[in-house]
N, C-alpha and C positions, 0 to 999 in steps of 0.2 A: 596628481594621484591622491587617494582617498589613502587613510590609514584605518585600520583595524584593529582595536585591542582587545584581547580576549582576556577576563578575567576569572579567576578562582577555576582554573584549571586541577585534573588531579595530577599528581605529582607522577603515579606510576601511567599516565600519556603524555605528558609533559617526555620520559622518561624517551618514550617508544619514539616519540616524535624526534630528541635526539639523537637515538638509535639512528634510524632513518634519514638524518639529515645527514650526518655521518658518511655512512653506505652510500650515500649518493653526493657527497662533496658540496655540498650546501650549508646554510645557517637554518636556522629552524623557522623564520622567518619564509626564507623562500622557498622551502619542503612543505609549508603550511599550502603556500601559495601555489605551488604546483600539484599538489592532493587536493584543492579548492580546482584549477583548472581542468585536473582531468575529468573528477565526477562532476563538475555543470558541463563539460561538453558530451557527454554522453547523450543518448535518447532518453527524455523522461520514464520512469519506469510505470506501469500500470497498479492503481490498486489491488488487493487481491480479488475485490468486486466484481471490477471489471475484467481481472483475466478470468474469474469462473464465467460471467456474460460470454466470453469470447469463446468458449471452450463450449456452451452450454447453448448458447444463440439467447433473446429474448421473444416474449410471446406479443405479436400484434394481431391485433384485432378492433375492427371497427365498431364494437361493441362500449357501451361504459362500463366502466368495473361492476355499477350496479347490476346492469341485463346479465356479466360474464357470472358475478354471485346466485342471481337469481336463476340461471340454466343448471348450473352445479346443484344447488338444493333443492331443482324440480326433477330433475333425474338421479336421487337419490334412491333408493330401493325404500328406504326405513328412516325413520325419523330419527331414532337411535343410534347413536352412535356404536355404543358396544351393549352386548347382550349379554344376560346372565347366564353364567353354565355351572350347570348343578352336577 
């Protein structure tokens, strides 16, 4: 079995982690290890990137970004971005 040493720990999680080890009859030692076990067995979690993708879809198109830039700026009305108002 591998050993792990964590150093320069802060004192008030150090603290918590005793708390916890505590409350569940353990050494802090093997409350590290069972908080280590449960979050890697979980489902990895998505970036926020990809949960807005997922909520949002992505755009394909058989097009290159060049021809996709170049239909945008020819179907523009005005070359102009914003116009002056007096």
């Amino acid at each position: 079995m591998a050993t792990l040493q964590v150093r320069s720990i802060e004192n008030q999680l150090y603290e918590a982690l005793g708390r916890r080890a505590a409350r569940d009859n353990r050494s802090i030692s093997q409350e590290v290890i069972a908080i280590l076990k449960e979050h890697l067995s979980q489902p990895a979690q998505h970036s926020a990137t990809e949960g807005f993708m997922e909520l949002c879809g992505t755009w394909k198109d058989e097009k290159s970004a060049k021809e996709i830039s170049r239909d945008i700026r020819k179907s523009r009305k005005s070359k102009t971005r914003f116009k002056e108002v007096f």
